[in-house]
C-alpha positions as CSV (number, residue, x, y, z in Angstrom):
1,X,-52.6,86.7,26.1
2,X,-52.6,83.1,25.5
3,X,-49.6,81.4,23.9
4,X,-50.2,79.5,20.8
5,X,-48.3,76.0,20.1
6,X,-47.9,75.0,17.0
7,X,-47.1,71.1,15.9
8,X,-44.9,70.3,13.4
9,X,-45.7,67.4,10.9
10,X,-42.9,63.8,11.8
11,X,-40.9,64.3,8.7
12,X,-40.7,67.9,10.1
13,X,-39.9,67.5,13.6
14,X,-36.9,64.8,12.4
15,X,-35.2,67.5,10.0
16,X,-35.7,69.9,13.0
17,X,-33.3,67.7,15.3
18,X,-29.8,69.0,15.7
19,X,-27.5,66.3,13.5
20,X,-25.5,65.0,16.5
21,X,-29.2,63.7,17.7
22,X,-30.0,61.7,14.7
23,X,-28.9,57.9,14.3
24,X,-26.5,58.0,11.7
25,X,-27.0,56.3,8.2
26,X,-24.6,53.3,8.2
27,X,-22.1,53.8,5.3
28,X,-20.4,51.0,2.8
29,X,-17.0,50.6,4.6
30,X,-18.9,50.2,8.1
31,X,-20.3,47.3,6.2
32,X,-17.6,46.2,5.0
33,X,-15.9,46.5,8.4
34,X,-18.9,44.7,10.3
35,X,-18.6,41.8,7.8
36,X,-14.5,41.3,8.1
37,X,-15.5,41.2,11.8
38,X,-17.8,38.8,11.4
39,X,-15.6,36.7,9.0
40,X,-12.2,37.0,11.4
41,X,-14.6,36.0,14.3
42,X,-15.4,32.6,12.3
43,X,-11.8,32.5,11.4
44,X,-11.1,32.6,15.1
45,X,-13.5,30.4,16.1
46,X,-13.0,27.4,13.4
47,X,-8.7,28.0,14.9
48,X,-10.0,27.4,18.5
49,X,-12.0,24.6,18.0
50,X,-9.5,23.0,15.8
51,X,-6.3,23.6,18.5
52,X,-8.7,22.4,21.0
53,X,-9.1,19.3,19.4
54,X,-5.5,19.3,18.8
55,X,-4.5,20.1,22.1
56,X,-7.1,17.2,23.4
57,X,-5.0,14.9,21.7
58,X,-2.2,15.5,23.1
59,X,-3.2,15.2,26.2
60,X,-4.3,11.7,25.6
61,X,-1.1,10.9,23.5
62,X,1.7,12.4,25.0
63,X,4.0,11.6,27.8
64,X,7.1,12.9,29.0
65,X,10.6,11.8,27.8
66,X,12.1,9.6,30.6
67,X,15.6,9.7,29.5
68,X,17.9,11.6,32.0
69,X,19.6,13.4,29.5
70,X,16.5,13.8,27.2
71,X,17.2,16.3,24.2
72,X,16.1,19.7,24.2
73,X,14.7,19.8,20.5
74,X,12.2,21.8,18.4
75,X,11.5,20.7,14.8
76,X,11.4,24.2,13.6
77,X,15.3,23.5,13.7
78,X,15.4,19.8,12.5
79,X,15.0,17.1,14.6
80,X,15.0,13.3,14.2
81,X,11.8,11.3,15.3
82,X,12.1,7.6,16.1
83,X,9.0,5.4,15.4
84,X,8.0,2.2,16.8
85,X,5.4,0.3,15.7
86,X,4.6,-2.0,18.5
87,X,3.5,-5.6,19.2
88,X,1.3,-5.3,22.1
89,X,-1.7,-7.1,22.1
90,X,-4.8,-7.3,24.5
91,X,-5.6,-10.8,26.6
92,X,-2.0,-11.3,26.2
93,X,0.4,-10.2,28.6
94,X,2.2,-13.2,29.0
95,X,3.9,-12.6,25.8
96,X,5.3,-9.5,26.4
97,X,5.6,-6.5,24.4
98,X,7.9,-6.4,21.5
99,X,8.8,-3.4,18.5
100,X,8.0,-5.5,15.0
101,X,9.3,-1.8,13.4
102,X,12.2,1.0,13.5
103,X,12.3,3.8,11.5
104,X,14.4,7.2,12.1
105,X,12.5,10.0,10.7
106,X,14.5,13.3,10.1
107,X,12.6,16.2,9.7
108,X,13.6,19.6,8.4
109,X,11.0,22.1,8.1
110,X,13.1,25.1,7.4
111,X,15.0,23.1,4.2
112,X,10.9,21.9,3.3
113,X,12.4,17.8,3.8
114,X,11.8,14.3,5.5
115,X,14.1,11.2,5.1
116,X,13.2,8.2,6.3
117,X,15.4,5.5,7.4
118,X,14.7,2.0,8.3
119,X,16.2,-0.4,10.9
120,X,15.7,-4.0,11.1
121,X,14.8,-5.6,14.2
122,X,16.9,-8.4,13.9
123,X,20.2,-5.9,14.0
124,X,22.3,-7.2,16.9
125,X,23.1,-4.5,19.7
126,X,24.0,-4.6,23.2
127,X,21.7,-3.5,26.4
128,X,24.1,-3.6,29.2
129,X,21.3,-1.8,31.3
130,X,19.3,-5.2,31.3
131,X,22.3,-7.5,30.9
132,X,22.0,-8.0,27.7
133,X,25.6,-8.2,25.6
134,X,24.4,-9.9,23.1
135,X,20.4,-9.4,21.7
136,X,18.1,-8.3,18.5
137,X,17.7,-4.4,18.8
138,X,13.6,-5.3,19.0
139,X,14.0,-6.5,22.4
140,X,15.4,-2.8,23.5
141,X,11.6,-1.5,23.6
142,X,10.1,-4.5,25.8
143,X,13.0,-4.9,28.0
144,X,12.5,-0.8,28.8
145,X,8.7,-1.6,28.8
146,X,8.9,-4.7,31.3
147,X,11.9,-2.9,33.9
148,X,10.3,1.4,33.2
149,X,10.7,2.1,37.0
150,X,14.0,0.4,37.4
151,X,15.9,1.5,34.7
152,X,14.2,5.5,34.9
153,X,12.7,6.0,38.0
154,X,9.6,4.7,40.3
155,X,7.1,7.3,38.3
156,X,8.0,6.1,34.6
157,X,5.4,4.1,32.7
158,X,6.0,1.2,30.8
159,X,5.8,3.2,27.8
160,X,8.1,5.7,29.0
161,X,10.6,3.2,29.5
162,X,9.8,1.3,26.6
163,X,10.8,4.1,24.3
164,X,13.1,5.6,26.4
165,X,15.5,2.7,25.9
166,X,14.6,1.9,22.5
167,X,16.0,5.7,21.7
168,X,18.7,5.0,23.7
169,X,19.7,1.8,21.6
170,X,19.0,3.5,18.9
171,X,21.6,6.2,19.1
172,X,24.4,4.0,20.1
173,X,23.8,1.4,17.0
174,X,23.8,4.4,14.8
175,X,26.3,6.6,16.8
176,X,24.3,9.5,16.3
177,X,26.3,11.2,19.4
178,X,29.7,10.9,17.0
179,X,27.7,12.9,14.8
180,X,26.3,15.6,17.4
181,X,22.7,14.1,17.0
182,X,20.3,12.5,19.2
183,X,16.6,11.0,18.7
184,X,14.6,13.8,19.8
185,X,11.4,12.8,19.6
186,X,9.8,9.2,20.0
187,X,6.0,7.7,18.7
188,X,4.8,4.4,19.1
189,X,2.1,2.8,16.9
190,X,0.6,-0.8,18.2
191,X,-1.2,-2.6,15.2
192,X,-4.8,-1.4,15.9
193,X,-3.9,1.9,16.1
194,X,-1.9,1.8,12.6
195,X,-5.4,0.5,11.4
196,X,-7.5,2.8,12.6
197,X,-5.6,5.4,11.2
198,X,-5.8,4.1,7.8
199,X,-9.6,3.5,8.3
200,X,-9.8,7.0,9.5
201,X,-8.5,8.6,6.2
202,X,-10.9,6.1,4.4
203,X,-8.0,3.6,3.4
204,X,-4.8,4.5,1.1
205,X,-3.7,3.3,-2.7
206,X,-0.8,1.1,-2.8
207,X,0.8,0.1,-6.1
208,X,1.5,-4.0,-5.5
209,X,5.4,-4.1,-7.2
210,X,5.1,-7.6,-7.1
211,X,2.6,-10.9,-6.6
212,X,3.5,-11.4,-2.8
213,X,2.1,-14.3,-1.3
214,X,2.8,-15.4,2.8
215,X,1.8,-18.7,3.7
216,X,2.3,-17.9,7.4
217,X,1.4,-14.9,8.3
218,X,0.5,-14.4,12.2
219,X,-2.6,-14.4,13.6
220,X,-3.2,-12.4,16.5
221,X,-3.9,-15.4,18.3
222,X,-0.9,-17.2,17.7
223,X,-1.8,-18.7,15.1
224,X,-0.6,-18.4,10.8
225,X,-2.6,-17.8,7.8
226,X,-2.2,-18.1,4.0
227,X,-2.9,-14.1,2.6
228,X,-1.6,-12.7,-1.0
229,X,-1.7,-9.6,-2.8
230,X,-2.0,-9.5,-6.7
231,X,0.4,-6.6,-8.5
232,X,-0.9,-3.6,-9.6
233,X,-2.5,0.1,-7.7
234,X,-5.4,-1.0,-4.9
235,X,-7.1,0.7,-2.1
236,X,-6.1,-1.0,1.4
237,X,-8.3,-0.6,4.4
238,X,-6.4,-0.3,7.6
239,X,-6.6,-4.0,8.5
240,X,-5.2,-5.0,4.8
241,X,-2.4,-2.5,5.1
242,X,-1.3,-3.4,8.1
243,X,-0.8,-7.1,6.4
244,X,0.8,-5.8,3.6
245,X,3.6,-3.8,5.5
246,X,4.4,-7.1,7.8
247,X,4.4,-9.6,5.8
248,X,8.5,-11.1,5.6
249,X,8.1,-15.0,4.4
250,X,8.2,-14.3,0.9
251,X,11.2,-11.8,0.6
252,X,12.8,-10.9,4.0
253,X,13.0,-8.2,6.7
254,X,14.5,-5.6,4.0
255,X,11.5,-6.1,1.6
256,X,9.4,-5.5,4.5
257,X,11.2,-2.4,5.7
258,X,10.6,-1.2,1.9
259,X,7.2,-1.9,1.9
260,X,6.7,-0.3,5.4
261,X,7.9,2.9,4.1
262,X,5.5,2.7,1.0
263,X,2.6,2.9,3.7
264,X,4.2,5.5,5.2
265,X,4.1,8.3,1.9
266,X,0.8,6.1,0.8
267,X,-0.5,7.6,4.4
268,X,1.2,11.0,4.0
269,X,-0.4,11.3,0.4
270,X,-3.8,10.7,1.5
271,X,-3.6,12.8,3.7
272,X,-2.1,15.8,1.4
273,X,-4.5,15.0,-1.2
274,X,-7.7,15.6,0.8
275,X,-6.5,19.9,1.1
276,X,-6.6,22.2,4.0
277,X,-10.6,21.4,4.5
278,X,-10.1,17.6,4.2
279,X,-8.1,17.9,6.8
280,X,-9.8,19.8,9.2
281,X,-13.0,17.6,8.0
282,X,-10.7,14.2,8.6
283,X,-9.5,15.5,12.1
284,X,-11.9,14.5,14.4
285,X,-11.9,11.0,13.4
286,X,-8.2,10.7,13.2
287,X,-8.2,12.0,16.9
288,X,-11.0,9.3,18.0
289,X,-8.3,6.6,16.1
290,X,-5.1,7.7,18.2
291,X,-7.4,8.0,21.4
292,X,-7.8,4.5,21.8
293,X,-10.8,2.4,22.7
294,X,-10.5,2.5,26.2
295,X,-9.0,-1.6,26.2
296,X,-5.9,0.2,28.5
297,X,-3.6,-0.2,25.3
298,X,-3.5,3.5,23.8
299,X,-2.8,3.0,20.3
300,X,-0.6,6.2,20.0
301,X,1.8,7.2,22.2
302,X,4.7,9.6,21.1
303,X,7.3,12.3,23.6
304,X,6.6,15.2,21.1
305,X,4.2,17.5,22.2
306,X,1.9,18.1,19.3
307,X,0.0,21.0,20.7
308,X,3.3,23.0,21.1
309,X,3.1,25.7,18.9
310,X,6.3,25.4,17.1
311,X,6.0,21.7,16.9
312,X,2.8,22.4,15.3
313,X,3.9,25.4,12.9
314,X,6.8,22.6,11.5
315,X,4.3,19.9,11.0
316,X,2.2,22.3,9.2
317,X,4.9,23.3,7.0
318,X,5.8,19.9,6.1
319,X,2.5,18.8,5.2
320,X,2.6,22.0,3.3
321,X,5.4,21.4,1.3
322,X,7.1,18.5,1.3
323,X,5.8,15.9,-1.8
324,X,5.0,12.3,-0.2
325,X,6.7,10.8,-3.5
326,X,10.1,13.5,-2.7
327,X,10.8,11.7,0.7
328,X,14.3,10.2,1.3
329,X,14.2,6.1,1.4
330,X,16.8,5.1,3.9
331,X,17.5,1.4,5.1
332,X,19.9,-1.1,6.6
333,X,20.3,-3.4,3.9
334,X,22.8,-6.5,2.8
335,X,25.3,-3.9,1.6
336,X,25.7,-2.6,5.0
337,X,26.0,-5.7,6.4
338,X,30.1,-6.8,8.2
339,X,28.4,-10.5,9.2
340,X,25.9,-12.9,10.8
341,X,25.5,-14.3,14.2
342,X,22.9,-16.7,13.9
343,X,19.9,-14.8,12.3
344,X,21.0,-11.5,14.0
345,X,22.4,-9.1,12.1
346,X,25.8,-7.6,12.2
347,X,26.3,-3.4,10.5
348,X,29.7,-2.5,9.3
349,X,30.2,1.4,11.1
350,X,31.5,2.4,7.9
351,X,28.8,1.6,5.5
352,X,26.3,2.6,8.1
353,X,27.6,6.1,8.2
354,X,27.9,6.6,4.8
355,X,24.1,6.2,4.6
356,X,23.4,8.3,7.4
357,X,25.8,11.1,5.5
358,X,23.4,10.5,2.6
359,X,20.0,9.9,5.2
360,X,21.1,13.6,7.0
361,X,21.1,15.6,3.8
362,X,18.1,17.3,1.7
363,X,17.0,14.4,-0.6
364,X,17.2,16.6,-4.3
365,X,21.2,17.8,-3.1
366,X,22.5,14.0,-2.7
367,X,25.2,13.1,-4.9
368,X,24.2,9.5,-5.6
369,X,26.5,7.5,-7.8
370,X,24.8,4.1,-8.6
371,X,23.3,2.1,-11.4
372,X,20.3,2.6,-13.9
373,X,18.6,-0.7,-15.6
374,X,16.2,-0.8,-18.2
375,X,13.9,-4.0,-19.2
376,X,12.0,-3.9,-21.9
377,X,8.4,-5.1,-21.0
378,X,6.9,-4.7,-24.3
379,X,7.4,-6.7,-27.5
380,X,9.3,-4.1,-29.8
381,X,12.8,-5.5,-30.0
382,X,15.6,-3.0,-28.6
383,X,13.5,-0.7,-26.8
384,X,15.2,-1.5,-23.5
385,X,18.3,-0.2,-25.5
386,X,17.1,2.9,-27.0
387,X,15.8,4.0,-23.7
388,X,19.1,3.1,-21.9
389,X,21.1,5.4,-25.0
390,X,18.6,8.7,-24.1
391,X,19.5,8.0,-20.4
392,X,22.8,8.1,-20.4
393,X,23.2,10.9,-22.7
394,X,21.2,13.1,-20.0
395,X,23.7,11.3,-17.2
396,X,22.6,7.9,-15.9
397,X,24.6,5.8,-15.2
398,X,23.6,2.6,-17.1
399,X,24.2,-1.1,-16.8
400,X,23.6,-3.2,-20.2
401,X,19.5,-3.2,-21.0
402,X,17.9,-6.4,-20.9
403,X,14.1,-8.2,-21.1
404,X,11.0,-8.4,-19.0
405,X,7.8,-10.5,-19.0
406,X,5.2,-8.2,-20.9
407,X,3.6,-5.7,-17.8
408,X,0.9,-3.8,-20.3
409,X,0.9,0.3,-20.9
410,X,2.6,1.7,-18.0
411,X,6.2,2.3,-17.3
412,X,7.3,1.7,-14.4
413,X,10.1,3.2,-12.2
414,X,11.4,0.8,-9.4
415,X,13.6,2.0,-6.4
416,X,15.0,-0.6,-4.1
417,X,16.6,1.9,-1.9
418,X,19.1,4.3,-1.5
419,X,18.9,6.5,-4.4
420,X,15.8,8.3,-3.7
421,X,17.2,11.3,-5.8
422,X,18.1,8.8,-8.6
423,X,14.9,7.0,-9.0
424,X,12.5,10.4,-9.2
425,X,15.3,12.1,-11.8
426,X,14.8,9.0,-14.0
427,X,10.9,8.9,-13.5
428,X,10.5,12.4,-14.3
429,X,12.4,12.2,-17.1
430,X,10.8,9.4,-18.5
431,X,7.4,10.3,-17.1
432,X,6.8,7.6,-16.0
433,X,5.2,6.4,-12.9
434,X,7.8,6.0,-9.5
435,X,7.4,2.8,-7.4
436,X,9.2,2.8,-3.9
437,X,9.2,-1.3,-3.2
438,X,10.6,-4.5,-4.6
439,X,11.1,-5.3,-8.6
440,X,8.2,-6.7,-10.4
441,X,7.8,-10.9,-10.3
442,X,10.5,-11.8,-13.3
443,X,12.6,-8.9,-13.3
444,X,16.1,-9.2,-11.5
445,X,18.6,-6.9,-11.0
446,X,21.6,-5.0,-8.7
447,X,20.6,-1.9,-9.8
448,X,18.5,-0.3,-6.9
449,X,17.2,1.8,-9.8
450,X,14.9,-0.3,-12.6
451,X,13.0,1.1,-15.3
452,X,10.7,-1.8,-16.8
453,X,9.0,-0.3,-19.8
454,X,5.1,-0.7,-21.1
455,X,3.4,-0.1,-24.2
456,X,3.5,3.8,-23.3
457,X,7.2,4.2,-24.2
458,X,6.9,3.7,-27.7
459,X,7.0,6.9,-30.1
């Protein structure tokens, strides 16, 4: 008796299939797993190619700090940042290498601050390690630069030994060891590369106090030339900036530090402006500007490890949080001064430490007891002094009001330095715009805080 197969239709045969057999139907939360796998991988893949880039920086920018004693420091827990801008040019090595800037940046990530504080390079310090008792504080980074293997040992670069010394100068002008401090960290910034950072971000907007006007301004070769910058906001290309933070003949080395440190948060400000994806968009040319052109000059060289992931983490949570415009403004200035040896510059210890007691401090907690004027820049008679009244009823202290040469709409806060706290408290409440940098052409006064008013004050 033959056995009789019978044959099932498809749709049949696939209902007939024991469940475990069967591929199983995917279900909404596996898609919404697959995607957030998808999306984390991405996540993880933009983080990798960003530290990469990061970390390929730093291996082009870093070098190791040749002090014997070097600091043991990690921003996450404050630290203090000296930077250099260096006069090292191509073609010329006859003429040495010398620091045209000092600044002393601390940096407190945890408090959400930055301070900056300026030093001219004509202050007079000893370098007994060269021989030196009596020089200009700028000659501290070439003089490590030109002896790097005597002074620190046969492997140091001139670099190394260039900032090396230069931090070492630094902390005994300052006697930052009296105050259990140290410079931590060290960066050095050689004209081109300061340009090619600017150019990088696509140039920054200064706000001109002042008509400034140089009729000697150095060439790089050598040479002087006649440049000028009208009043007033203005975008600045790299090469323009550059000019604008060196220039001295009109003023003097303190207007210059000023002005210096008004690049600085102009920088700092583009920078924050452009968000989290302007950044990360901005980052690789900003790493092709601190790499350097390959003329054997790097334009960037700095001792803190910027691929370190707690050095990273802090600089992230500065940029994060800390307003370009709520910086501390810090400089060696003629009221610090004891005397004069020739053009060099000598500090009175006391007066410099009471800055660095205001300098070492969050910005919005210092006490500052100094002067508020007022100008009246418009053509309605006792403005100046009605304005002057309302401040000093919320506080100011005010000196007597006085006239301005007609400036137009805008009111205009001015600090000179050393009240950074001051200077925003009087802008906010005015709301009116704050201007780190020299008063206006016509306007003079002690006061390191100046309110010139425009049209816009009137009620």
């Amino acid at each position: 008796m033959s056995k009789q197969t019978t044959v099932l239709p498809e749709r049949q045969q696939r209902a007939a299939q024991p469940a475990q057999s069967r591929p199983p139907r995917p279900t909404f939360w596996s898609r919404v797993r697959l995607w957030l796998g998808l999306g984390l991988g991405l996540v993880l893949l933009v983080v990798g190619v960003i530290y990469w880039q990061i970390f390929s920086l730093s291996q082009a920018i870093t070098v190791a700090d040749a002090r014997p004693n070097a600091p043991l420091a990690s921003p996450l827990m404050g630290a203090n940042l000296l930077i250099i801008g260096t006069d090292e040019r191509p073609g010329f090595p006859q003429e040495g290498v010398r620091s045209d800037t000092l600044m002393l940046a601390r940096l407190d990530p945890a408090g959400r601050w930055v301070s900056l504080l300026s030093i001219p390079r004509d202050s007079q310090v000893a370098l007994p390690a060269v021989g030196l008792d009596v020089t200009k504080i700028n000659a501290a980074y070439g003089q490590g630069y030109a002896g790097a293997s005597r002074l620190y040992g046969d492997a140091t670069t001139s670099h190394q030994g260039g900032m090396a010394l230069a931090a070492e100068t630094v902390e005994a002008l300052l006697q930052l060891r009296e105050r259990n401090m140290r410079v931590d960290f060290v960066a050095t910034v050689n004209f081109a590369g300061f340009a090619q950072i600017i150019d990088a971000l696509g140039g920054v907007t200064i706000d001109v106090p002042a008509r400034l006007v140089d009729e000697a301004y150095p060439t790089d070769d050598f040479g002087v030339m006649r440049v000028e910058f009208a009043p007033g906001p203005q975008t600045m290309d790299g090469a323009t900036a550059l000019i604008y933070a060196r220039t001295r003949h009109q003023d003097s080395d303190f207007g210059r530090a000023q002005r210096q440190q008004q690049v600085v948060q102009a920088i700092l400000q583009e920078v924050r402006e452009r968000g989290v994806l302007g950044q990360v968009v901005t980052l690789p040319a900003l790493v092709r500007a601190v790499e350097g052109s390959g003329d054997g000059i790097p334009p960037v060289v700095t001792t803190l490890p910027v691929a370190r992931f707690d050095v990273l983490f802090a600089l992230a949570s500065l940029a994060a949080t800390v307003e370009p415009g709520a910086i501390g403004q810090f400089g060696l200035g003629p009221a610090h001064l004891a005397a004069t040896n020739g053009t060099n510059l000598i500090w009175d210890q006391a007066a410099v430490q009471g800055l660095l007691d205001a300098w070492q401090q969050r910005p919005v907690e210092v006490v500052e007891e100094v002067d508020v004027q007022v100008f009246n820049g418009t053509d309605v008679p006792g403005l100046a002094r009605l304005v002057s009244l309302d401040l000093e009823q919320v506080g100011f202290r005010m000196l007597p009001a006085a006239n301005a040469p007609l400036v137009g709409e805008q009111t205009r806060v001015y600090h000179t330095g050393g009240a950074p706290t001051t200077s925003r408290r009087v802008a906010q409440t005015l709301e009116a715009r704050l201007v780190n940098g020299p008063l206006p052409e016509g306007v003079a006064s002690t006061a390191p805080v100046v309110v010139v008013l425009g049209t816009d004050a009137v009620r």
